[in-house]
C-alpha angles and dihedrals in degrees: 000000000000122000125242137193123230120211118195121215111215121139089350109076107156129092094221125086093350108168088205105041091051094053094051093050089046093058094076107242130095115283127225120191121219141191135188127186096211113234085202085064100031096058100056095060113105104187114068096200082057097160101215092051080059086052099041085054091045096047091049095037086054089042088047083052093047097049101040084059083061101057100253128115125238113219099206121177141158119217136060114341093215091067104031089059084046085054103048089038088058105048099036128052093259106179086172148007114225116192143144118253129256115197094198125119091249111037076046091059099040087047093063085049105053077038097057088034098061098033083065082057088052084251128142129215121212124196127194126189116241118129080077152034103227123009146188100345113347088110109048131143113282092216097051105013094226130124116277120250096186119068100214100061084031085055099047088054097042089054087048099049091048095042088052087040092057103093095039096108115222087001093065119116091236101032122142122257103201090205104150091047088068094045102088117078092010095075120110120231162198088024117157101262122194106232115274104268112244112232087234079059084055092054093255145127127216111262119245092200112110107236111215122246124272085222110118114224104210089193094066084043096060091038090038091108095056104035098033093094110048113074097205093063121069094248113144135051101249085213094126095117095045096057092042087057099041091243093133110022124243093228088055095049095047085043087061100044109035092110116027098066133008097184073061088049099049090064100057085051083060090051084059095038100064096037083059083050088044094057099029101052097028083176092083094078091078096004144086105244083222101046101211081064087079091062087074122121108229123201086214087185110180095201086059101051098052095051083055098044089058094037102246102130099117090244100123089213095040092050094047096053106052088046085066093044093053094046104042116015091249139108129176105238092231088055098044086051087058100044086044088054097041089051094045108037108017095041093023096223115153104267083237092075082046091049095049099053085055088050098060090034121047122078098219094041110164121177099219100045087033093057098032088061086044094060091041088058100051097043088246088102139090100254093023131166100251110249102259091058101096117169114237108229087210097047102042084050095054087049107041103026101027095156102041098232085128090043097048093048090066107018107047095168090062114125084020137109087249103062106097113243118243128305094221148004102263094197091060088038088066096053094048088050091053095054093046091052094035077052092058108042105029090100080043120022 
């Protein structure tokens, strides 16, 4: 029997550049595409409407239409993918398995396993790099040869390695990975395929969130400096869960905006930035990056929490922006730095619980960028605000939304008798913060 690739869709669904899938068709066997909603993810998930399980179903429902088109066939399946992959190994020819990186724990743990599973098959697994430009420890310092743990040198060497890369062919950072034009005639078909799982089978409802579109607005990118900070313009892509999926690729979008706007780029070097921290220090998941941060005494007041979860803290900015967050899966940055701020050091609640909200909430949660601006915003981070830098609610509100239009969007009973007054006196709430922090790191600052 011939032998055929398989090549497994995860934070990559697009047909287009695709690292992985390129790779796969390249390698001179029949490809078969495959899919598989985890049940390890899926489960956790306690709200049923969640809106980016809807997205996920619609992007591969739309991939499984576009292949079979083209004469391929779609190997969909729900459970876990172990023993899915054991499964489909088992009953088809695989000479090899083709798929993108994740540099998360788990996706770390579930890969050796695949890996170990399918060696013992005589198998082999390839992985391409793809849900970043430069990853683990491509950029590291030239005089110690370690990670970095600061952006701006990070960044400068991430600039210089692209800019010499450039001209390297397919070696090239950005180079263009002409995936969909292989597509047609290397797909494997006619395989017995199960029946693509309904989201109500799953245990789901169909969101009723709006996601943004993937199309870029050039216009926001080369205006992005001076409109990035202020919630009521239209100042920022909104591509964040596009780019978390793999709908649009991260090589495309920095291809189209290298040189519009560097305060643009900046941010996909982040991007890259806190996925390297993320592998490199694997410790951050659970853990404070600076480790004496986890000596504070939290308040940890559950009362609390919750008032700030529903925006209800009395803080005009803060409560605005949780109310967009819960309606619609966004929040501005500059709005998710202040209510970070206001939950770690004005309420002093350990920035996980923080972390987690956002997790379940926002449509373009990433681990590695989620948990890298949760730790900024508590001190515990890399870059971190140093921990006597509180924002002030008042004074962020007066700056970046002057005239209330954000404010008023989400909080109509702003300027009325009806708004609550504040939870707290942010003023003595500083203070308290300072002398919890000062607590914890005075034997290691």
């Amino acid at each position: 029997m011939s032998k055929i690739s398989l090549f497994w869709f995860r934070r990559d669904l697009r047909l287009d550049d695709n690292r992985g899938l390129f790779a796969a068709l390249k390698a001179g066997l029949p490809v078969l595409p495959i899919f598989i909603f985890d049940t390890n993810i899926l489960n956790k998930l306690s709200d049923k409407t969640d809106a980016r399980v809807s997205f996920i179903y619609n992007q591969v429902k739309s991939l499984k239409e576009k292949i079979e088109k083209l004469g391929g066939s779609f190997y969909v399946a729900y459970g876990n993918p172990v023993e899915i992959i054991d499964k489909i190994t088992n009953e088809l020819p695989v000479k090899y398995l083709f798929t993108n990186k994740d540099y998360e724990f788990y996706a770390l743990q579930r890969d050796q396993s695949i890996k170990e599973s399918l060696e013992a098959k005589n198998i082999s697994f390839h992985l391409s790099k793809d849900h970043v430009i430069f990853e683990e420890r491509e950029i590291v310092s030239k005089s110690a040869g370690t990670p970095y743990t600061v952006f701006t040198p990070y960044s400068k060497s991430w600039k210089e390695k692209l800019k010499s890369g450039l001209l390297d062919g397919e070696n090239s950072p950005l180079f263009t990975y002409d995936s969909e034009g292989l597509l047609h005639g290397n797909l494997y078909a006619n395989a017995a395929v199960p029946d693509f799982p309904t989201l109500d089978f799953m245990h789901f409802q169909p969101s009723k969130i709006d996601i943004p579109s993937k199309d870029l607005n050039l216009k926001i990118v080369e205006n992005y400096s001076e409109n990035r900070d202020f919630p009521a313009k239209v100042g920022t892509s909104r591509l964040g869960i596009h780019l978390r999926f793999g709908t649009i690729g991260i090589r495309e979008l920095a291809r189209k905006i290298i040189n519009l706007n560097e305060t643009f780029l900046n941010e996909l070097i982040w991007r890259d930035f806190y996925a390297q921290i993320l592998f490199n220090f694997p410790h951050v998941e659970k853990n404070a990056f600076r480790s004496n941060y986890d000596l504070i005494k939290w308040r940890n007041n559950i009362d609390d929490f919750d008032r700030w979860t529903v925006g209800k803290t009395g803080f005009p900015l803060v409560d605005a922006g949780m109310r967009e967050l819960n309606a619609t899966g966004f929040m501005h940055n500059r709005v998710r730095m202040l209510t970070a701020s206001f939950l770690t050091k004005n309420l002093l609640i350990d920035w996980r619980w923080g972390e987690k909200y956002f997790a379940e909430k926002l449509l373009d949660f990433d681990l590695a960028s989620n948990n890298g601006g949760w730790q900024w915003a508590a001190g515990s981070g890399t870059d971190a605000a140093p921990y006597f830098r509180i924002f002030s609610p008042e004074a962020q509100m007066l700056k970046f939304d002057a005239q209330f239009q954000y404010i008023k969007k989400w909080v109509p009973e702003f300027g009325t008798p009806h708004y609550i007054k504040p939870m707290i006196d942010s003023k003595l709430s500083k203070d308290l913060c300072l002398a919890a922090y000062q607590l914890a790191l005075k034997s290691n600052p």
